[in-house]
C-alpha positions, 0 to 999 in steps of 0.5 A, spaced: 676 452 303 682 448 302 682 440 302 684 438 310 681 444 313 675 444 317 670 448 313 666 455 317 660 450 318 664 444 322 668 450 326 662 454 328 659 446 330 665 445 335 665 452 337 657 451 339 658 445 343 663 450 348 669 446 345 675 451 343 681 446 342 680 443 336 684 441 329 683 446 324 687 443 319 689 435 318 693 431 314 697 424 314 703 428 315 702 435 318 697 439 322 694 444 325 691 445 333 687 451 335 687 452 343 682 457 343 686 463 340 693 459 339 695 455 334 701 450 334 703 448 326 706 440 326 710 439 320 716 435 319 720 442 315 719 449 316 718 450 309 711 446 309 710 449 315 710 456 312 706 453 307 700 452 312 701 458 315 698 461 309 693 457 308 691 458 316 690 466 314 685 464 310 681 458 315 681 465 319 677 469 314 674 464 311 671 463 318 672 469 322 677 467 328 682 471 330 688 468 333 693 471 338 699 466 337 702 461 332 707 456 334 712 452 329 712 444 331 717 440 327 714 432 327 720 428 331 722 422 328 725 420 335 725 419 343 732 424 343 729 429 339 726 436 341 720 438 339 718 445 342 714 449 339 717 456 336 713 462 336 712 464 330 707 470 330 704 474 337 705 474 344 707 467 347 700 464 351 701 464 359 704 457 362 698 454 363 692 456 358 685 454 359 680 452 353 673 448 354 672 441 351 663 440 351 663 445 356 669 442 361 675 447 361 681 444 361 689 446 363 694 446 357 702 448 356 703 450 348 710 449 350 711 442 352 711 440 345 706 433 344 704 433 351 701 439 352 696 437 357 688 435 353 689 429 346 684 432 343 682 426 339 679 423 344 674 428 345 668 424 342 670 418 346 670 422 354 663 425 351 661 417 350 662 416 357 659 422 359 653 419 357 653 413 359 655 415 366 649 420 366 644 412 365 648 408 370 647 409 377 652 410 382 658 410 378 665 409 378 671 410 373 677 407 374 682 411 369 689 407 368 695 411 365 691 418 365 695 423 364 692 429 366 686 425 367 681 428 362 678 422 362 677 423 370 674 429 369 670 428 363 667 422 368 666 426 376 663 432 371 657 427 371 657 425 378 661 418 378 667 417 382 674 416 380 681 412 381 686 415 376 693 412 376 698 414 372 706 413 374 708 421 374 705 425 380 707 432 376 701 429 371 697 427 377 698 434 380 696 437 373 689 433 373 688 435 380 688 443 378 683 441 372 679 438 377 680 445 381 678 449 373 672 446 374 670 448 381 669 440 382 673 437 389 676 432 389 674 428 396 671 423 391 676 422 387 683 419 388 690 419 385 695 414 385 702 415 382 703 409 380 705 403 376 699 401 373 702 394 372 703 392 380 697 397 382 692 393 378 692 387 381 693 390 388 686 393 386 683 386 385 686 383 391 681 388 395 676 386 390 674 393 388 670 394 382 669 399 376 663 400 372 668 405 366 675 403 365 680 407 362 686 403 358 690 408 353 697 406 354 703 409 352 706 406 346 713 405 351 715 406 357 720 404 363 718 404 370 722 407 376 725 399 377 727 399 370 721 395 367 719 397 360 712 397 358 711 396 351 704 396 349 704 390 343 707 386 348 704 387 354 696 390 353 693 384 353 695 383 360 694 390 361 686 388 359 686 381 363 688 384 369 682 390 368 678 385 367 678 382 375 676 389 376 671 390 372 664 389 374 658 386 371 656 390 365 662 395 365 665 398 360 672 399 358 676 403 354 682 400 349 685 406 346 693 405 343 697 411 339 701 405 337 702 406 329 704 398 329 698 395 333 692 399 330 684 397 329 684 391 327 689 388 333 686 392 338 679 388 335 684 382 335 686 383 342 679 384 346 676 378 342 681 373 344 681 376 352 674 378 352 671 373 347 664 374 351 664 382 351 660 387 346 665 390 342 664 397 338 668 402 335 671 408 338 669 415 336 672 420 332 671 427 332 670 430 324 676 434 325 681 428 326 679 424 320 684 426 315 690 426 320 693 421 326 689 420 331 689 414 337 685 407 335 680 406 340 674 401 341 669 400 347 668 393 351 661 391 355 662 386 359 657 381 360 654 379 367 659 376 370 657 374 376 
């Protein structure tokens, strides 16, 4: 195989664990997602997009998957621009298109660009939690900015109960229907669309506590009132207020795509907030090694009662 395509041994592992959505190819500056039969090629030129579609002519024999669409995403460079993915080859995939991750089927839409429903690269951390949930009794996850809460799903699978927040309903709704994928009610589980910010100490207050929580903000963003939230400055208050929610040896998920706050502030960060907590890094899945991928690491808190 070519260097930055995952080999047919590490594709038939991934599909063995009843995973379909994956990265077939990786690099710093380009990459290639399989979504179950789609694949979308990101680069930053077309002419190195076209390089890549050879080369996934020859990942598809060379591992004997057939593809039914591929999708040309050019890399943006700011908020402003479009990064819709054309259609290249095939027919173009339904609006919402389901694919499994370890068992799981999640909804996902190739054509909205970066946000299509599932970030891949957090698979090995939501499996982490599904373990871990599996050992705790009477779990509860609190899931802050949680998109189309795959991290929510990840957790009720395994029978906790969840409280996912994020600050859009269209996102909350998307994580509702893939509850409704997996055939898992969602009397259990509540949605808040909500800024985490206000909502958190609204939590406390009540004195609600989680043993998982959840905190992968995005790098920016801007509440309905106009406050702008932007993760180097504000996720160790983020943190500080997660902690009045968590209970006595829980465990709480810090994760950032932000290329200006990477590993070691995020090691920086839980020490000086949490100095009494257990840190150990976040997983990476084997075909996220090579190319972009969120820094993450977990936090056990102590008894702190």
């Amino acid at each position: 195989m070519s260097e930055g395509w995952i080999s047919p041994v590490l594709t038939d592992q991934i599909l063995e664990k009843e995973t379909s959505a994956f990265r077939a190819y990786s690099s710093r500056d380009a990459w290639v997602d399989w979504w179950d039969g789609h694949a979308v090629i990101s680069a930053d030129t077309e002419e190195e997009g076209r390089s890549l579609f050879q080369g996934f002519q020859n990942w598809k024999e060379n591992t004997g998957q057939i593809s039914e669409s591929v999708h040309f995403r050019k890399l943006v460079k700011g908020p402003d621009e479009k990064d819709v993915p054309v259609l290249w080859e095939g027919k173009r995939p339904p609006e919402e298109l389901t694919v499994q991750e370890n068992g799981l089927s999640f909804l996902v839409n190739l054509s909205s660009g970066y946000s299509s429903g599932l970030f891949c690269d957090q698979r090995e951390n939501r499996k982490t939690l599904r373990s871990w949930i599996s050992q705790t009794p009477s779990p509860n996850l609190l899931n802050c900015f949680a998109y189309t809460c795959a991290f929510s799903l990840a957790a009720a699978a395994q029978g906790a109960e969840t409280c996912s927040v994020d600050i859009s309903p269209r996102f909350l709704q998307w994580g509702k229907r893939n509850f409704a994928a997996n055939h898992i009610p969602d009397s259990s589980h509540r949605f808040y669309p909500e800024d985490v910010l206000s909502f958190l100490p609204r939590l406390i207050k009540r004195d609600e506590k989680f043993s998982f929580i959840v905190l992968d903000p995005p790098t920016f963003s801007r509440n309905r009132k106009g406050k702008v939230f932007r993760v180097e400055r504000d996720f160790s208050h983020i943190l500080e207020l997660a902690l009045g929610c968590a209970k006595p040896n829980a465990k709480i998920l810090l994760s950032t795509n932000c290329l200006r706050f990477g590993i070691e502030s995020l090691w920086n960060l839980a020490r000086e907030v949490a100095p009494d907590a257990k840190i150990v890094s976040g997983s990476i899945p084997p075909d996220f090694s090579s190319s972009p991928h969120a820094t993450s690491l977990w936090l056990q808190c102590g008894d702190n009662d």
